[in-house]
C-alpha positions as CSV (number, residue, x, y, z in Angstrom):
1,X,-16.0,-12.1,-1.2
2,X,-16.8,-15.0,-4.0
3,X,-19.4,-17.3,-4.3
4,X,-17.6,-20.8,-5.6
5,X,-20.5,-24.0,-5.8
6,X,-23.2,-22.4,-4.1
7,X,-21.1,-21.1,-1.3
8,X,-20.5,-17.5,-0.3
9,X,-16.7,-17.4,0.6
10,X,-15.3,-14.3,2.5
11,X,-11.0,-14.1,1.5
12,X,-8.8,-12.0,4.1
13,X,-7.7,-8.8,2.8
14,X,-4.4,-9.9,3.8
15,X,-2.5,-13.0,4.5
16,X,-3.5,-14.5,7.8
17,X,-0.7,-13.6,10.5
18,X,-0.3,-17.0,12.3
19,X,2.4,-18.9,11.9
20,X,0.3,-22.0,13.3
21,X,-3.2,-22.8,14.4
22,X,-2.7,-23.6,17.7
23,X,-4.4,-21.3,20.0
24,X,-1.8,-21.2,22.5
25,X,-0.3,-18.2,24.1
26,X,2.8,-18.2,21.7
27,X,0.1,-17.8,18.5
28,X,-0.8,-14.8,17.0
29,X,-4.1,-15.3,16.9
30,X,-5.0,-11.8,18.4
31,X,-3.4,-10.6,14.8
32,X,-5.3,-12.6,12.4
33,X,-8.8,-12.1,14.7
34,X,-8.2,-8.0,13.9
35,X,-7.6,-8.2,10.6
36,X,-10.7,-10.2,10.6
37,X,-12.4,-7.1,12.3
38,X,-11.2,-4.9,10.3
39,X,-11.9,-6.4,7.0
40,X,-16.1,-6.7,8.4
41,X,-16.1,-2.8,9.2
42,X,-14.5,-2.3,6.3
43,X,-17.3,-4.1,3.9
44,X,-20.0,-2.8,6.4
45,X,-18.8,0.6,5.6
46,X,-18.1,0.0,2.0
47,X,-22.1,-1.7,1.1
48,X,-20.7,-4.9,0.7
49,X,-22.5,-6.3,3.6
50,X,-25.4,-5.0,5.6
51,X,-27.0,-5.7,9.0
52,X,-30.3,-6.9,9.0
């Protein structure tokens, strides 16, 4: 996470695993969804971020 101009900016952990961002069934947009899951449990568990 970064703040850039006033902005809080969250970057993957990993390069996004889509080739395209077309949500059609031949996308991987299933991948790049978990690795956006696992990055949030990941900073929830690690303090980063907190529920409120």
């Amino acid at each position: 996470m970064f703040r850039w101009h006033g902005r809080n900016y969250w970057q993957p952990s990993a390069r996004v695993p889509v080739s395209t961002w077309d949500c059609t069934s031949r996308t991987t947009i299933r991948e790049a969804f978990a690795l956006g899951e696992q990055d949030a449990i990941a900073a929830l568990h690690g303090g980063r971020l907190r529920v409120e």
